[in-house]
Wavefront OBJ file of the C-alpha trace (Angstrom):
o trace
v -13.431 -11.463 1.601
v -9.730 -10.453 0.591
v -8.648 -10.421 -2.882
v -6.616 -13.413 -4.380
v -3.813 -13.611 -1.673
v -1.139 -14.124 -4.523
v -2.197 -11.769 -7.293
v -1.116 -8.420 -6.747
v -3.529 -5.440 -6.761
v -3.757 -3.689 -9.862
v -3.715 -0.508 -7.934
v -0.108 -1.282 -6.858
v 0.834 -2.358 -10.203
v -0.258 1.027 -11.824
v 1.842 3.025 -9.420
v 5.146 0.971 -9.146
v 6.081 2.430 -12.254
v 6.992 5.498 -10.605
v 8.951 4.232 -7.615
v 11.906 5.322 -7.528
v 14.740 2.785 -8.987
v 16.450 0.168 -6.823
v 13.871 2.162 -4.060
v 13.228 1.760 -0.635
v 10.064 -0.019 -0.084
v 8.067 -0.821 2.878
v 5.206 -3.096 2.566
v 3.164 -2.773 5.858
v 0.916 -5.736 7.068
v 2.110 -7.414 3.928
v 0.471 -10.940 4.661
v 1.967 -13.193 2.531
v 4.234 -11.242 0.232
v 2.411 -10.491 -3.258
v 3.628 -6.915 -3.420
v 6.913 -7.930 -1.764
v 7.786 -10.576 -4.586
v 6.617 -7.757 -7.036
v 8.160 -5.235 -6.079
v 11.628 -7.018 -5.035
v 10.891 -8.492 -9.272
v 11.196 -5.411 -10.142
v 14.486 -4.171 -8.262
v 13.118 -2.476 -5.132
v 15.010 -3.394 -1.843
v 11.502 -4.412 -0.009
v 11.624 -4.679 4.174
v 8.148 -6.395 4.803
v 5.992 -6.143 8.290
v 3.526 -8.655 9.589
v 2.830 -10.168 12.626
v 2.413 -13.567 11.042
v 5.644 -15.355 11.188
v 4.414 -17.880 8.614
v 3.319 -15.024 6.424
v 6.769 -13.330 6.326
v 8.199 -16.813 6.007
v 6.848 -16.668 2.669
v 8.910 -13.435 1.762
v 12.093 -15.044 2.654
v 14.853 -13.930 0.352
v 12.593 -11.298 -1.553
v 12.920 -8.788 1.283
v 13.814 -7.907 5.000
v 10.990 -9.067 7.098
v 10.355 -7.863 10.442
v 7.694 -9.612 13.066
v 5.326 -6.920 14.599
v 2.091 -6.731 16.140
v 1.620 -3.129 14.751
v -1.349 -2.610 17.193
v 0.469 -3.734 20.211
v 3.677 -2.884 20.070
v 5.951 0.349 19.407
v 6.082 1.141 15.620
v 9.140 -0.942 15.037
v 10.895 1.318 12.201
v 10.918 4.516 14.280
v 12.910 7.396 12.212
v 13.456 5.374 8.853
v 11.936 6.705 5.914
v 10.884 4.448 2.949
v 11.096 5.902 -1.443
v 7.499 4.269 -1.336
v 4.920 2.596 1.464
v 2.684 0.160 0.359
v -0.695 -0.909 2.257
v -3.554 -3.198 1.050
v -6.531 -4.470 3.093
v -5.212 -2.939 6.312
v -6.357 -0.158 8.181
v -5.429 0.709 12.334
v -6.215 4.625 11.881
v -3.500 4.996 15.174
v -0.972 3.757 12.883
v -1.260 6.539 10.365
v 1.265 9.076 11.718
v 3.692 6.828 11.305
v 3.188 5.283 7.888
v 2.971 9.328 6.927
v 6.472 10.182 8.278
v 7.656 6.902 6.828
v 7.477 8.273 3.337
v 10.497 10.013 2.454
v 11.105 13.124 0.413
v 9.824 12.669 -2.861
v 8.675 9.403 -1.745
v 5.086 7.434 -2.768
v 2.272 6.468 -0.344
v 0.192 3.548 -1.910
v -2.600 2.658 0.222
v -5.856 0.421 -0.411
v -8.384 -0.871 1.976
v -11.501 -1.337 2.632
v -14.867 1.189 3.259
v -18.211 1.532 4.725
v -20.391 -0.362 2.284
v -18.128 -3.433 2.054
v -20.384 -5.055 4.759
v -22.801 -5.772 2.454
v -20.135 -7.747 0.503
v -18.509 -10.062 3.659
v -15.751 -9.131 6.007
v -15.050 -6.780 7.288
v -17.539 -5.622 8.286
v -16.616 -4.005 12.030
v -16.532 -0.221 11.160
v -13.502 0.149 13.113
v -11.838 -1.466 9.915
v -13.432 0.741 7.051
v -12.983 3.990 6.064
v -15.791 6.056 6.081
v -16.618 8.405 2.612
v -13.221 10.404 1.444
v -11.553 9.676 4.915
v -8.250 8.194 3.811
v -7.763 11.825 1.833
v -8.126 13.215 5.782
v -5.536 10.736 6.780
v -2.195 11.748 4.636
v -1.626 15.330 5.813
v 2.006 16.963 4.257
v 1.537 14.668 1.296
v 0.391 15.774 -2.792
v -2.210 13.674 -3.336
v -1.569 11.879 -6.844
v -4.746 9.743 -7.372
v -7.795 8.701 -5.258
v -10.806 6.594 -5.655
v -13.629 5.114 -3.493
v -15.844 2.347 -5.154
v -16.878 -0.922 -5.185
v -14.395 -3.693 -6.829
v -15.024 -7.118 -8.418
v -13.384 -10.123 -7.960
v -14.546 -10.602 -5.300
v -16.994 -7.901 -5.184
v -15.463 -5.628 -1.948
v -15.861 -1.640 -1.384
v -12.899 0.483 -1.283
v -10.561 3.459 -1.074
v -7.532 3.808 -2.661
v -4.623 6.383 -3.022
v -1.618 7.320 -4.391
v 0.203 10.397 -2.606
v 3.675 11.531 -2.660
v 5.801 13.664 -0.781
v 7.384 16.592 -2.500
v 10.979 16.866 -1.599
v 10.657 20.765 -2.049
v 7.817 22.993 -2.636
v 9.327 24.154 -6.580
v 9.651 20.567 -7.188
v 6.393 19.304 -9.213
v 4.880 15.594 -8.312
v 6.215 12.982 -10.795
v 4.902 12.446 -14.000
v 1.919 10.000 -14.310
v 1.356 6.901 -16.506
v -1.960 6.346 -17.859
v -2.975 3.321 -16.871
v -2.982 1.673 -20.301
v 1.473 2.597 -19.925
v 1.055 1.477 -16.642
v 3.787 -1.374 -15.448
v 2.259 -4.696 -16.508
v 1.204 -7.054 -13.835
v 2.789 -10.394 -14.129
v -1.085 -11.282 -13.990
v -2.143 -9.831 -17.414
v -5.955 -10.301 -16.393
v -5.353 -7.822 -13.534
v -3.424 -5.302 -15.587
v -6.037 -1.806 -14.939
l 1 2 3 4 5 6 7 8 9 10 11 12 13 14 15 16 17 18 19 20 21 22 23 24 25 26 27 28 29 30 31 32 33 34 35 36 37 38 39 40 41 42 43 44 45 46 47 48 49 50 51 52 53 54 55 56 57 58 59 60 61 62 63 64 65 66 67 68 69 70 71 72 73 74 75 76 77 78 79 80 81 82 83 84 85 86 87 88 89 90 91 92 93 94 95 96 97 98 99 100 101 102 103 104 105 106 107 108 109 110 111 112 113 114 115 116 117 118 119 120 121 122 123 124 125 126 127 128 129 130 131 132 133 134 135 136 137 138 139 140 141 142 143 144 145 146 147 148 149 150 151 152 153 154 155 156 157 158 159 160 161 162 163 164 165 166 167 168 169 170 171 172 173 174 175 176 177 178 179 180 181 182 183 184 185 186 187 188 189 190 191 192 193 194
């Protein structure tokens, strides 16, 4: 079972704080837009990527969309770079290259998705589609890891991983300075505020 398909995940709105302003951000397999209407809210040009024309439909005027079938077809942004990537409840591991390079120099990766465990919980529950124990810290080589955690989540009850990396611009530059959670940018959801 997916989280609330218009209530953005608190994970995303504890890092958006420290995109960069008026940023570049990509929102891969977006579905129906709840990080693209949050993050376009708060200034961020936003291109979003789904395969689901009605999805995108729903993003209309808050970002670029783009159609894809991102396990079919060529990765359709080839050589564009992005101040921040955003994924939730998506995971095609041949994908992951690309998502990597699409981060730009000092640049945020925000992923979250689902692990091994989360069978017990629903869907899904193919292992193809969950990360086994630590591997999305595997998957992000060339990037500073920021934050990780792997757990089960309420609401509804689903097992995950989630990560915040960046991409230092040059090795004397230190990562960006972190919120606590409690300064974190406030969800337009207060109950979902971390």
């Amino acid at each position: 079972m997916h989280a609330a398909l218009d209530v953005p995940s608190p994970w995303i709105v504890r890092w958006a704080g420290i995109i960069a302003p008026r940023g570049r951000v990509l929102d891969l397999a977006c579905g129906a837009g709840r990080h693209v209407r949050l993050l376009a809210a708060l200034g961020h040009r936003v291109t979003a990527v789904d395969r689901n024309r009605e999805a995108l439909d729903r993003c209309e005027g808050a970002a670029e969309t783009i159609e894809a079938d991102l396990e079919r077809a060529p990765w359709p942004l080839p050589g564009q770079q992005f101040d921040a990537v955003v994924v939730t409840n998506y995971l095609w591991r041949a994908l992951l290259p690309h998502v990597v390079d699409s981060v730009a120099p000092g640049g945020l990766l925000l992923y979250e998705t689902f692990a091994r465990g989360n069978e017990r919980f629903g869907k899904p529950s193919n292992p193809d589609f969950l990360l086994s124990a630590g591997e999305l810290l595997t998957l992000v080589p060339g990037l500073h890891v920021l934050a990780f955690e792997d757990g089960v989540l309420d609401t509804p009850t689903r097992r995950v991983q989630r990560l915040a990396a960046w991409r230092a611009p040059d090795p004397d530059t230190p990562p960006p300075r972190l919120s606590p959670p409690e300064q974190a940018l406030k969800s337009p959801h207060p109950q979902d505020t971390p």
